[in-house]
KEVEX-409432 format. One line per 5 residues: number of its first residue (from 1); their letters; for each residue x, y, z of N, C-alpha, C, CB. Coordinates in steps of 0.05 Angstrom, whole numbers, always signed. Atoms other than C-alpha are relative to their C-alpha. Glycine has a CB too. Example, Ala and Ser with C-alpha at 12.3 -4.5 7.8 and 13.67 -1.06 7.14 Angstrom:
1) as) +18 -24 +0 +246 -90 +156 +18 +24 +0 -20 +1 +25 ~ -16 -24 -1 +273 -21 +143 -15 +22 +14 +9 +9 -29 $
***
This chain:
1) xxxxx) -5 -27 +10 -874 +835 -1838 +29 +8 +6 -20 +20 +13 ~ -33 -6 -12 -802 +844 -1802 +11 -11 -23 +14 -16 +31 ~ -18 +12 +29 -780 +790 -1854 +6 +7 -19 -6 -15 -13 ~ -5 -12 +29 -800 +830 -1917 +23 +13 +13 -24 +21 -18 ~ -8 -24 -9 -763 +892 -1880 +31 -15 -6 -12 +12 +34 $
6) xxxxx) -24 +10 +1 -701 +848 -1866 +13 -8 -29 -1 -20 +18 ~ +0 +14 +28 -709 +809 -1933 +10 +32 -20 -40 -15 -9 ~ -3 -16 +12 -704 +877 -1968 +24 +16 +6 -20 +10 +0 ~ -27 -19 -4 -652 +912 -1933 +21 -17 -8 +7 +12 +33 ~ -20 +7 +17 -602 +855 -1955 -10 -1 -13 +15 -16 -1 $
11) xxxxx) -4 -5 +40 -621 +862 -2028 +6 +23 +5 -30 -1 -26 ~ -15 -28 +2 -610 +932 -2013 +28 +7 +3 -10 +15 +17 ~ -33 +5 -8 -538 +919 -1980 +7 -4 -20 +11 -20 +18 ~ -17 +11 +19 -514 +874 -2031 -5 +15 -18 -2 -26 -7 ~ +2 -14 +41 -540 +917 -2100 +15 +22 +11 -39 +14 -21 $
16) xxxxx) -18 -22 -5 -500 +975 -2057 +31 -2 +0 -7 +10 +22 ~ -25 +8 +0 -441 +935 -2046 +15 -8 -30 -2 -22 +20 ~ -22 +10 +32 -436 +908 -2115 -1 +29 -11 -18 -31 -31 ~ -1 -23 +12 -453 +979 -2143 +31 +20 +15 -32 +14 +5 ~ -26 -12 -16 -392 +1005 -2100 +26 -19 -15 -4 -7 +41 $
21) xxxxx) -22 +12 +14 -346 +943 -2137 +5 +7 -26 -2 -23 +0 ~ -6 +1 +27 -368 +951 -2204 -8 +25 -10 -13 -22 -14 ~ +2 -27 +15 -379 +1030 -2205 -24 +2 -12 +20 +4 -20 ~ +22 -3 +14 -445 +1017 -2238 -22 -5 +15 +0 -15 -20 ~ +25 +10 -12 -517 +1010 -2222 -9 -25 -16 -23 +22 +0 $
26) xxxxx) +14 +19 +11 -529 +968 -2275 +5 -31 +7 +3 +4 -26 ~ -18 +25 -8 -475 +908 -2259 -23 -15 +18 +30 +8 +20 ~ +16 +7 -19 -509 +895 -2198 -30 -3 -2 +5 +16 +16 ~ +21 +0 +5 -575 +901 -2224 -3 -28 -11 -6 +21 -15 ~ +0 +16 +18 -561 +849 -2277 -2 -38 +19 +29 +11 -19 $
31) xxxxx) +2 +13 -18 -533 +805 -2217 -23 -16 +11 +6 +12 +12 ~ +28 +3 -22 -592 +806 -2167 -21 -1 -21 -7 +29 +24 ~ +21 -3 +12 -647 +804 -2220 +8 -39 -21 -2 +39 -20 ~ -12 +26 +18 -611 +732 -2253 +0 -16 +19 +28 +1 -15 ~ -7 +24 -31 -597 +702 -2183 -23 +3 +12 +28 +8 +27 $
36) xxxxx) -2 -1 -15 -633 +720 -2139 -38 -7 -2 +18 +21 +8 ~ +22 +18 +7 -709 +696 -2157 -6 -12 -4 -8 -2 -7 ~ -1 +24 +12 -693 +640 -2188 +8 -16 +24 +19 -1 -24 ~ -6 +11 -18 -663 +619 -2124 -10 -1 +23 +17 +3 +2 ~ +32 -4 -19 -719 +645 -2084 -22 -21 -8 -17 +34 -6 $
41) xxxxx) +16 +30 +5 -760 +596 -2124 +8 -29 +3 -6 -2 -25 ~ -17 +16 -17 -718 +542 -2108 -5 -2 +27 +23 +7 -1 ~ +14 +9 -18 -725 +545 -2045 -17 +5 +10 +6 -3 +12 ~ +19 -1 -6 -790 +569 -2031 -23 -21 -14 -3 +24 -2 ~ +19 +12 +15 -817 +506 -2075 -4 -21 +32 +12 -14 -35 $
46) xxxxx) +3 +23 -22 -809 +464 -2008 -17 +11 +16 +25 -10 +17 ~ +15 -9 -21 -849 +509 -1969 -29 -3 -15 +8 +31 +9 ~ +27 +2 +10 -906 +502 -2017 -8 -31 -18 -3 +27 -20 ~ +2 +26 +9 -898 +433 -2048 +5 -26 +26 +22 +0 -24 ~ -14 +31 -14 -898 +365 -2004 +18 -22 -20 -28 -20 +13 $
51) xxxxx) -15 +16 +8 -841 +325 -2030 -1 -24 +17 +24 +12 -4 ~ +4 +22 -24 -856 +254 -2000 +37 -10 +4 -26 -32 -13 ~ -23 +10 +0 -792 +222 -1970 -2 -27 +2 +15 +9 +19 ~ +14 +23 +2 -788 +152 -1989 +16 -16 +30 +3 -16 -35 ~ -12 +13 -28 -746 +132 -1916 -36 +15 +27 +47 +23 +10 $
56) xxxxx) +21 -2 -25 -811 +156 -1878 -27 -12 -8 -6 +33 +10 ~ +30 +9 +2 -880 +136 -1868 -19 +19 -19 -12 +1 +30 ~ +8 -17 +20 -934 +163 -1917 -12 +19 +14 -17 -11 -20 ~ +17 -8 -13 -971 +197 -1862 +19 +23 +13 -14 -20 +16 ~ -14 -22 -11 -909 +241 -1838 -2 +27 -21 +31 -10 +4 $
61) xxxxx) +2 -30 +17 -894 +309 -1869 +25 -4 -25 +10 +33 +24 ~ -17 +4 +21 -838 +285 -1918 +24 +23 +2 -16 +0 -29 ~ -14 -24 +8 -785 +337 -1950 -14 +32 +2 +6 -7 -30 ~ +19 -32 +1 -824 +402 -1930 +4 +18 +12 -25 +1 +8 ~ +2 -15 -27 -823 +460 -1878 -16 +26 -12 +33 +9 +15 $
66) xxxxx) +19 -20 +2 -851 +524 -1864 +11 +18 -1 -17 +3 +15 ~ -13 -26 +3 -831 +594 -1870 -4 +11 +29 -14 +18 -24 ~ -4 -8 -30 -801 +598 -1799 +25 +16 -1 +3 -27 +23 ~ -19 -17 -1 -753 +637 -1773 +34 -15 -5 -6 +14 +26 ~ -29 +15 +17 -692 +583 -1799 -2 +10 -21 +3 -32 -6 $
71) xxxxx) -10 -8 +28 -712 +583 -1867 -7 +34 -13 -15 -23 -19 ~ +2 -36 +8 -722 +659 -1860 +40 +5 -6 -18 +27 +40 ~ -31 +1 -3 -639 +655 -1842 -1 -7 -23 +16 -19 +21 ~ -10 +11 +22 -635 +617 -1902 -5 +12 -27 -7 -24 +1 ~ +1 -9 +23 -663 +648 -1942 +18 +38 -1 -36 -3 -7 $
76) xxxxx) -9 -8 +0 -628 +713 -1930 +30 -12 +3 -12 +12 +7 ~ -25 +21 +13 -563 +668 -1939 +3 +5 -24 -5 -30 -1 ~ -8 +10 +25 -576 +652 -1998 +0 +18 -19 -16 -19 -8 ~ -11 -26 +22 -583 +717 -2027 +37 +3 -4 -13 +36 +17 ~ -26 -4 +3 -509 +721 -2012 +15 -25 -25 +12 +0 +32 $
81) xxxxx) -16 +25 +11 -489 +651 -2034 -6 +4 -26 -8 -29 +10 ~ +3 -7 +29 -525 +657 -2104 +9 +22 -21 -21 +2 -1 ~ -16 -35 +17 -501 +733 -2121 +30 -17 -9 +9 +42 +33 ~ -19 +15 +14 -440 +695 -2123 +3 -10 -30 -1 -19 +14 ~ +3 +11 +31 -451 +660 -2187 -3 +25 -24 -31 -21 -1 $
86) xxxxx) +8 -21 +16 -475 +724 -2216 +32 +20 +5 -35 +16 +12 ~ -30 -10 +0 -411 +757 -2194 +17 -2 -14 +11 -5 +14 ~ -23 +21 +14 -366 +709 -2227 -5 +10 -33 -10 -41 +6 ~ +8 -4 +31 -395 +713 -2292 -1 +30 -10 -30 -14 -4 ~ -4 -19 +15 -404 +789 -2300 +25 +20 +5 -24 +12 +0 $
91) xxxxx) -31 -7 -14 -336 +810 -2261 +16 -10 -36 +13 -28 +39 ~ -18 +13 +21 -306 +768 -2318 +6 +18 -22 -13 -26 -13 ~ +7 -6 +20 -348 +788 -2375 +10 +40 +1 -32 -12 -3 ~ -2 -32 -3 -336 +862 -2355 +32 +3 -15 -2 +14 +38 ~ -36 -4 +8 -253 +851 -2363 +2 -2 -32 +23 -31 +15 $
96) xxxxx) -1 +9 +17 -264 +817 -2420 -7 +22 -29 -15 -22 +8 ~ +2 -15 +8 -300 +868 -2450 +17 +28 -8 -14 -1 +9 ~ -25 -27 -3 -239 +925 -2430 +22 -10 -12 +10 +12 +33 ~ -24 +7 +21 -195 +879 -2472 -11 +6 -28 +9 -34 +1 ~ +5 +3 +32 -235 +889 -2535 -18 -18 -12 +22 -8 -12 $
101) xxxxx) +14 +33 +6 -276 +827 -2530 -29 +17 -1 +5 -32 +32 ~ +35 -11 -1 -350 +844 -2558 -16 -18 +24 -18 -9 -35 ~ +6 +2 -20 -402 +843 -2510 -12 -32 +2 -16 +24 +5 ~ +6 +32 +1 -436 +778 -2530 +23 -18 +1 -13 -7 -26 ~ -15 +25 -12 -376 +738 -2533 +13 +4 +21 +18 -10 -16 $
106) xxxxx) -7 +0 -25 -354 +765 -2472 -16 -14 +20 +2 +25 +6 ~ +19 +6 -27 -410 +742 -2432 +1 -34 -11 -40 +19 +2 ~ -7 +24 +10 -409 +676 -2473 +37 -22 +18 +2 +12 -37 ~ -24 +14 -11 -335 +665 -2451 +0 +6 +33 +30 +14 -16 ~ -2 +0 -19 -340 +693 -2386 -19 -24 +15 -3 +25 +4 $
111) xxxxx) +25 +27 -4 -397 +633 -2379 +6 -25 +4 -17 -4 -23 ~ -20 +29 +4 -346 +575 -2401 +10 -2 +18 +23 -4 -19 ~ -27 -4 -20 -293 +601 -2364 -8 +3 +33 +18 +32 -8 ~ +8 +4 -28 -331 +613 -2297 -20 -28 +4 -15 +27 +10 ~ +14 +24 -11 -371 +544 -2302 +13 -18 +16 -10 -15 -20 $
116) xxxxx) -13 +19 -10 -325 +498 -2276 -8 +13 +33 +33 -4 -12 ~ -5 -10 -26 -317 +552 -2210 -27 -6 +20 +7 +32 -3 ~ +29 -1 -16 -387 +559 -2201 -16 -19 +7 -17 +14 -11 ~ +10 +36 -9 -410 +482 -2207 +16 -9 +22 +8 -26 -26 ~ -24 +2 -18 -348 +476 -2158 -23 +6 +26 +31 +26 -6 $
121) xxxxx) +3 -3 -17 -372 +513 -2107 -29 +7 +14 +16 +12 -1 ~ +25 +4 +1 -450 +508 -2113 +0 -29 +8 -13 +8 -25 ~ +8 +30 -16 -441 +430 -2099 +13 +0 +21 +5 -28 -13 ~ -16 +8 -22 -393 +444 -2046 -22 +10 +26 +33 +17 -2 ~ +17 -10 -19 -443 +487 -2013 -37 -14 +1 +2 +34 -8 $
126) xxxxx) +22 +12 -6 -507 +440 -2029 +7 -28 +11 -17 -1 -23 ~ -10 +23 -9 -463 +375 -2007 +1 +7 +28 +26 -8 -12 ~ +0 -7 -16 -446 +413 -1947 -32 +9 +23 +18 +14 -11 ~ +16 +4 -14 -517 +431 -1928 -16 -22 -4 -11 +19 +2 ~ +17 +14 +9 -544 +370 -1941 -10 -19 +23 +10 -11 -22 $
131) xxxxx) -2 +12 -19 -533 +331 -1884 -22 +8 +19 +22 +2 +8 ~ +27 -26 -20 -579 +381 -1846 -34 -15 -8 -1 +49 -23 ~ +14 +11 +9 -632 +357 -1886 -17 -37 +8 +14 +5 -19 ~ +13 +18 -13 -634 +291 -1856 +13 -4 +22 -4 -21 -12 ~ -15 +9 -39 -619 +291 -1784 -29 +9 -2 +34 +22 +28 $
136) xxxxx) +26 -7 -11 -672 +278 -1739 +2 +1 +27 -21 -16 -7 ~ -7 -11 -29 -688 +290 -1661 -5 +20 -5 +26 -2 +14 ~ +5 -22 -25 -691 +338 -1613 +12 +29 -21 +26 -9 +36 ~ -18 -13 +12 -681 +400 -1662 +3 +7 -33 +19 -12 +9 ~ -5 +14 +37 -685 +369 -1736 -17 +16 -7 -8 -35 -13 $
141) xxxxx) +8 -21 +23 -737 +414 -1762 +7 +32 -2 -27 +0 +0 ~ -3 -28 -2 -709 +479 -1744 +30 -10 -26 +6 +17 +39 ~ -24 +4 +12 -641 +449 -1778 -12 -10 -25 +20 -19 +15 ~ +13 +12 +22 -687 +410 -1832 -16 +30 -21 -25 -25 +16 ~ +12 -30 +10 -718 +484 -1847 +25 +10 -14 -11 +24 +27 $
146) xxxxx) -8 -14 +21 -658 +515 -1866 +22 -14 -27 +12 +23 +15 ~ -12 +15 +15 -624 +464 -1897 -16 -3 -29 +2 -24 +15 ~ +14 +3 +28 -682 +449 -1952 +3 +29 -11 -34 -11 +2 ~ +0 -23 +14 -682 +527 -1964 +33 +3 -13 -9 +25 +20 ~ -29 -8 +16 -600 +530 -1975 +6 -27 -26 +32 -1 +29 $
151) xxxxx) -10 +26 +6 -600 +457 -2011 -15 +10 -26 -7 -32 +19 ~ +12 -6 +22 -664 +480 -2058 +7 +27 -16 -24 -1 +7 ~ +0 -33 +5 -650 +557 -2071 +25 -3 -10 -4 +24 +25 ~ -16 +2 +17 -577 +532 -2088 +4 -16 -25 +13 -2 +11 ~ -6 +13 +28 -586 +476 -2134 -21 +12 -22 -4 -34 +2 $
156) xxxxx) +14 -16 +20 -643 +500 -2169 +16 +33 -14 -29 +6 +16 ~ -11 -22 +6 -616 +574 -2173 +25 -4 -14 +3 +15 +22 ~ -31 +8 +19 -540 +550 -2200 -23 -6 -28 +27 -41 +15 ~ +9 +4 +26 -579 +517 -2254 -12 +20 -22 -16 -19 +3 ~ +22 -27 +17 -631 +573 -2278 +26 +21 +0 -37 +17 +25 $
161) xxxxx) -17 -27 +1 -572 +630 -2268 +23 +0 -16 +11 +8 +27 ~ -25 +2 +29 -521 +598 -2324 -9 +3 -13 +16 -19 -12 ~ +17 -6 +18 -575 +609 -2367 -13 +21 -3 -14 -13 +0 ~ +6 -13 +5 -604 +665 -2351 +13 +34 +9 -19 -12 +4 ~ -39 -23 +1 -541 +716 -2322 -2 +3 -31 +44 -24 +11 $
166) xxxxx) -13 -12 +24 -517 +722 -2392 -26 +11 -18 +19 -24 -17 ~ +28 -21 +2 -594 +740 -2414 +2 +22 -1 -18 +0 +18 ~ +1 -28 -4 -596 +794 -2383 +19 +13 -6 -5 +7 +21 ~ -19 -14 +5 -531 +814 -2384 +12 +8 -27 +15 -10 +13 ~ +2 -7 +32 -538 +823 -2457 -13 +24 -4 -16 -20 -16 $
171) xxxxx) +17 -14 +6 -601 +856 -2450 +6 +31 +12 -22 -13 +8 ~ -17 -18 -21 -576 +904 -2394 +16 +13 -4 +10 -8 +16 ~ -30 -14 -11 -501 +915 -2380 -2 +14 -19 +30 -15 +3 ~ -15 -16 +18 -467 +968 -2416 +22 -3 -9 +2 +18 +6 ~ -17 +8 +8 -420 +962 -2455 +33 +10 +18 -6 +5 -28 $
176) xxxxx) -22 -13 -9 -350 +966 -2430 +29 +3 -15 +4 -11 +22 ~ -31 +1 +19 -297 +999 -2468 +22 +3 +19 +5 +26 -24 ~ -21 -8 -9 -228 +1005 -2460 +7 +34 +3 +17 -14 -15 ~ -1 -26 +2 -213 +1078 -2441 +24 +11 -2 -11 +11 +19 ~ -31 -2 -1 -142 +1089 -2442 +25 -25 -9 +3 +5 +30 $
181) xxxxx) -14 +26 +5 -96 +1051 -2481 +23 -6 +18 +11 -1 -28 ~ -27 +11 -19 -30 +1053 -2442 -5 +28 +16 +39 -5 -17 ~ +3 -22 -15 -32 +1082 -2382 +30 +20 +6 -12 -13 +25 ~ -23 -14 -9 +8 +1143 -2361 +16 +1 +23 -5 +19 -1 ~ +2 -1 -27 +49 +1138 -2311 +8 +28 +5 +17 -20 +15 $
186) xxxxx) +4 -21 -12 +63 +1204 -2270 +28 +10 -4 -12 -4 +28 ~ -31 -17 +7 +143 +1213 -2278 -4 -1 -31 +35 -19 +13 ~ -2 -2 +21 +129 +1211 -2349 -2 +20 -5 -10 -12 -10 ~ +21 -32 -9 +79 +1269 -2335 +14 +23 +1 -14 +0 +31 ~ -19 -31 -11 +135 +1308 -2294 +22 +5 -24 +23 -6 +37 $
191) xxxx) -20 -3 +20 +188 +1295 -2344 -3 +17 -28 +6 -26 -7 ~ +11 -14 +21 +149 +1326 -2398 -6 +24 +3 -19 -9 -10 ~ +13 -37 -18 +132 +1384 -2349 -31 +5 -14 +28 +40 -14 ~ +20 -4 +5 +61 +1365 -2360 -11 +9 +26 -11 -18 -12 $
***
């Protein structure tokens, strides 16, 4: 029960924090509703599936764990790590949009143009926990816990969230115009004795 509590107050943080970047409620909405389930399924498939490992015996527990207090850590992680991806892509698409760029091909280009970043730094961060994953000893399943949650919740989630980010963010965002063509500056202002 603490978990939901905790579990909820960051989703609550982060949709406040991105609503504080991008001025909107929706942005952030679009975000966390593209990432952040998809990457919850991810890694909550290890807690409910046995993945056998073919370096162990058939009689051990394989690729698996439980919903302990690691992959509780991890999984409030990964809310952060995944928003990421969703960041990238509608940060973009938003600019893109205040140039003039319609909203579909904004989200389209903002999609191209942030893939490279986001394959980047989604394998850097599932290469990086991966290792975790197989160490053993004194220790290994607390480290084996949150490792399968950051390893599954990121690769799965990267994949489902290039696909389905721009979804929503179709269905969703608002559009963003440009509101001001050239801006004023302020001695212009005085000079005019506006």
């Amino acid at each position: 029960s603490k978990f939901v509590a905790t579990f909820g107050l960051a989703v609550v943080l982060i949709f406040l924090v991105l609503a504080a970047q991008f001025n909107s409620f929706r942005d952030p909405f679009v975000i966390l509703v593209g990432c952040v389930p998809l990457a919850m399924f991810g890694a909550l498939i290890f807690t409910f599936l046995k993945i056998p490992d073919p370096n162990t015996p058939f009689w051990t527990n394989g690729w698996t764990t439980t919903l302990n207090i690691y992959s509780q850590v991890g999984l409030v992680t990964l809310i952060g790590l995944i928003s990421k991806n969703g960041i990238l892509m509608v940060e973009f698409a938003n600019v893109l949009q205040e140039r003039g760029v319609p909203k579909r091909q904004a989200i389209l280009e903002a999609s191209m143009t942030r893939l490279r970043p986001i394959l980047m730094t989604s394998a850097a961060t599932v290469a990086g926990h991966f290792p975790l994953i197989l160490v053993s000893g004194p220790g290994a399943a607390a480290r084996n816990s949150i490792g399968l949650v950051l390893v599954g919740g990121m690769f799965i989630g990267t994949i489902f969230t290039l696909f389905v980010v721009p979804s929503i963010y179709m269905l969703i965002a608002k559009d963003h115009k440009k509101t001001v063509e050239d801006p004023v500056e302020i001695d212009e202002l005085l000079a005019e004795g506006v």
